[in-house]
N, C-alpha and C positions, 0 to 999 in steps of 0.2 A: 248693226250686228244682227239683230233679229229679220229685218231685211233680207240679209243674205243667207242667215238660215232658212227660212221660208223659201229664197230662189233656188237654195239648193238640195232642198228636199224636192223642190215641183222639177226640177231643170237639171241635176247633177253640176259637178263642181266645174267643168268646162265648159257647159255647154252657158254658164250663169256668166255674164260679164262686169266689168263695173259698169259699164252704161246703163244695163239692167241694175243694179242697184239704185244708180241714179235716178233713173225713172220711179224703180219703186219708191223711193225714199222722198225724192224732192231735192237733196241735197246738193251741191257743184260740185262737179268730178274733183275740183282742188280741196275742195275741205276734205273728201275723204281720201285723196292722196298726202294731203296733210297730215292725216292720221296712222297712215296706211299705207310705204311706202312702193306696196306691190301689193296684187290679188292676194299672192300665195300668203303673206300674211295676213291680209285682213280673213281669208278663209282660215288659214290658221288657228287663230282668235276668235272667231264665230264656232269651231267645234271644239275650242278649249270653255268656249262661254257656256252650248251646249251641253257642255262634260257634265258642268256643273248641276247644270237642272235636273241631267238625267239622273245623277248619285244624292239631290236631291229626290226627286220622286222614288229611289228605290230603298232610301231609308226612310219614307213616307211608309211605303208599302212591305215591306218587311216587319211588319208591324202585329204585334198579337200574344195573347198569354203564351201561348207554347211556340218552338221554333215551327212544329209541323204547320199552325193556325198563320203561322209568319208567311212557309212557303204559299200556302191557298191562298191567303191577301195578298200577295206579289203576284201568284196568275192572275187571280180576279183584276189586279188593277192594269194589270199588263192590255189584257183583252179589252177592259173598260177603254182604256187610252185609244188603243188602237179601232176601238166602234166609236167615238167620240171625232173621230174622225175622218168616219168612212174610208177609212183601210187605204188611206189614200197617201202619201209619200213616204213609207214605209219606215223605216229605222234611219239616220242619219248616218251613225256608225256602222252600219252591215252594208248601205248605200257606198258608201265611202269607199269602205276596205273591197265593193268588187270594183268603183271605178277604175280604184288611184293603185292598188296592192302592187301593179307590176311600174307604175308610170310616175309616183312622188314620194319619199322613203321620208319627207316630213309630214306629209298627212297619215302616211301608213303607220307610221312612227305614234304620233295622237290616238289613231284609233283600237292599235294595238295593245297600248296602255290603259284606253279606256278598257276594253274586253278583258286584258287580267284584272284590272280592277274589281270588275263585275265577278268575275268566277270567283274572284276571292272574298268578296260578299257574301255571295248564294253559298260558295264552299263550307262559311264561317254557321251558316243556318243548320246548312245539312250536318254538318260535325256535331251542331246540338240537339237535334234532331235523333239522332243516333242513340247521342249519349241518355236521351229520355225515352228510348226505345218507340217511337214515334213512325221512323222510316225505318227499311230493310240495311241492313249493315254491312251485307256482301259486296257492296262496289265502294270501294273509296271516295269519301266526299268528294275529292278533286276532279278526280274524274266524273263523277256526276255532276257537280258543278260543270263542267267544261261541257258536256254534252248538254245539260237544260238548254245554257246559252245556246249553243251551237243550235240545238231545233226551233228555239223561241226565234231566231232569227230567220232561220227556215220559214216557218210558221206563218212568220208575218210578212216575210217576202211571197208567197203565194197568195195571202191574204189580199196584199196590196195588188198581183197580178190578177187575181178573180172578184177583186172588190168584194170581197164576202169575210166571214168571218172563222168560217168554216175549216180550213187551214190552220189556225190559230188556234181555234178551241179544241179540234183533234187534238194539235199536240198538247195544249196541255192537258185537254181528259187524259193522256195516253201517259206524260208522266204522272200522274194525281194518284194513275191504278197502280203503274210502276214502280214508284217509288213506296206504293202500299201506307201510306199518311194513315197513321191512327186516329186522327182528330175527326170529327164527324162534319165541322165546321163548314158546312154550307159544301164539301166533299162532294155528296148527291146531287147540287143542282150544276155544278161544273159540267159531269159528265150527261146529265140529263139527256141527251140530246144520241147517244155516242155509248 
């Protein structure tokens, strides 16, 4: 599974074979057909496995006395992640939804669920956020939920195209001032730059 995550962040989901698996791995094309009765599942299952880690990491990172101090440790680790690994195979799920969006309605199907998942996350912050007078009130959490997403993915897709980090940390310097975050929490050295 981790194999094929790895091919498929470096190679996208077509272009990643099982024989590439196989090489990577070591394993006989039969044991992981034994497992795995087609690609499309063993792919399947590698970005449901993926799911996981990632709604791990984001209740890692959601982490903090206030919701605002919450939102600024989710950028901060966001970016961390993404320089951690030289900006290099971008998002799995942003990856995904431009290969497959018009061409497999079961991976589009996964990665769509991840995405609401995530908005309803960050939504659930910003709501508290609000309610502790922390952020600006005038946009609806959801809707600002849906847009973070939407430019962090931006973000890190340019990121990944100019191998820089620069991309990534515009956007979030740009919501940190936006969303107007009361909390002083390390706020300054986000934007430092920007």
């Amino acid at each position: 599974m981790e194999a094929a995550v790895k091919l498929i962040f470096q190679k996208g989901i077509e272009a990643t074979s099982i024989s590439d698996i196989v090489k990577e791995t070591g394993v006989a094309k039969g044991s992981i057909f034994f497992h795995f009765p087609d690609k499309q599942t063993l792919v399947s299952k590698a970005l449901m496995q993926y799911e996981n880690k990632f709604f791990i990491f984001l209740e890692q990172s959601l982490t903090g006395n206030t919701p605002g101090e919450q939102l600024i440790n989710f950028f901060e680790n966001v970016s961390k992640a993404h320089k951690k690994k030289n900006y290099a195979g971008g998002c799995i799920f942003g990856n995904t939804a431009l290969e497959m969006a018009d061409k497999n309605e079961i991976f589009t199907g996964i990665v769509s669920n991840v995405f609401k998942k995530w908005v309803k996350h960050i939504g659930k912050v910003i709501e508290e956020a609000v309610k502790t007078g922390e952020i600006r009130k005038d946009i609806k959490p959801d809707v600002l939920a849906s847009t973070i997403v939407a430019a962090l993915e931006g973000g890190i897709m340019l990121s990944r195209l100019e191998k820089s980090g620069e991309p990534l940390e515009k956007t979030i310097c740009t919501f940190v001032k936006m969303l107007e975050i009361k909390t002083q929490s390390r706020k300054e050295e986000i934007c430092l730059n920007y």
